[in-house]
C-alpha positions in Angstrom: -0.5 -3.5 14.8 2.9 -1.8 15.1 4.9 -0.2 12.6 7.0 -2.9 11.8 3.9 -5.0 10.8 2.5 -2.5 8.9 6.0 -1.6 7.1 5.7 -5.6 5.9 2.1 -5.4 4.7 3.5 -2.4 2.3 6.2 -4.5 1.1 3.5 -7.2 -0.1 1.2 -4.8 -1.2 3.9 -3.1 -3.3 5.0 -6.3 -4.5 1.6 -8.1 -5.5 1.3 -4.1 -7.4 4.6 -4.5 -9.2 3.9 -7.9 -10.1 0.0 -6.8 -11.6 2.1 -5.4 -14.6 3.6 -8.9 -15.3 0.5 -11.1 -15.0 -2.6 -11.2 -17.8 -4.9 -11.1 -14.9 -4.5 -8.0 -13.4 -7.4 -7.3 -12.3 -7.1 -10.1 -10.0 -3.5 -8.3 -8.5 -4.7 -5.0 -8.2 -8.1 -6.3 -6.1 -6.2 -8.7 -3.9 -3.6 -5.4 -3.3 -6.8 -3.1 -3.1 -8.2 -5.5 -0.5 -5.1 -5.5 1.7 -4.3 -1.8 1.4 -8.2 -1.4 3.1 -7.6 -4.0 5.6 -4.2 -2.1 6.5 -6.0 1.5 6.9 -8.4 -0.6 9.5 -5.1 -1.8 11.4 -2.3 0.5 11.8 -1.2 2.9 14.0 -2.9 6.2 14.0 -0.1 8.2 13.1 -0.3 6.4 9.3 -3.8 5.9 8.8 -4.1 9.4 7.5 -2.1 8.7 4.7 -2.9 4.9 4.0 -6.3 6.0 3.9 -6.1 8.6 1.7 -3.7 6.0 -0.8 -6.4 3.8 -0.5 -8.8 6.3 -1.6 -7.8 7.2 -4.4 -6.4 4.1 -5.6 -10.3 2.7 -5.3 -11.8 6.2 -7.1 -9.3 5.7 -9.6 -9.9 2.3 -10.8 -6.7 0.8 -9.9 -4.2 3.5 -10.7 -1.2 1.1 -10.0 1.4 3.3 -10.7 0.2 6.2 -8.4 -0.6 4.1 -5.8 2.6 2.6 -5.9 5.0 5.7 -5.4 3.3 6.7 -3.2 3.2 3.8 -0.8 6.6 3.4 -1.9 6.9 6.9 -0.3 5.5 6.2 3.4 7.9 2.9 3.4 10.4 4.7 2.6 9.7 7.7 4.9 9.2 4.9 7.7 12.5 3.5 7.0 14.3 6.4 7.7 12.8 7.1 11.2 13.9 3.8 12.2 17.4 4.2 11.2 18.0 7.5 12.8 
């Protein structure tokens, strides 16, 4: 999986997150975004599975923080972003 890929799973994962806060079944939101953020650790590059991990982590421990979990994935996309621009 290359970056690109993985910047796009984010993007869903943030957005099924945002979008938790909106439906009456959350839970079901917040596992479906928990399941893909621990699929993502298995697949991406090296250089980010430090940090996915460690998201994923402590969004699990935490029982679905969703706001933590979201700034900081919010974070690494953005953080990714910017490399590729420069």
């Amino acid at each position: 999986m290359n970056k690109r890929e993985v910047k796009k799973k984010v993007r869903e994962i943030i957005r099924c997150l945002e979008q938790s806060g909106d439906i009456p079944e959350q839970e079901n939101c917040v596992k479906v975004a928990e399941r893909k953020l621990e699929m993502l650790v298995k697949e991406a590059p090296a250089s980010l599975v430090y940090e996915l991990g460690c998201v994923y982590s402590r969004f699990k421990n935490s029982g679905g923080d969703v706001d933590t979990a979201l700034s900081r994935l919010k974070k690494i996309l953005e953080r990714e972003v910017k490399k590729d621009d420069e």
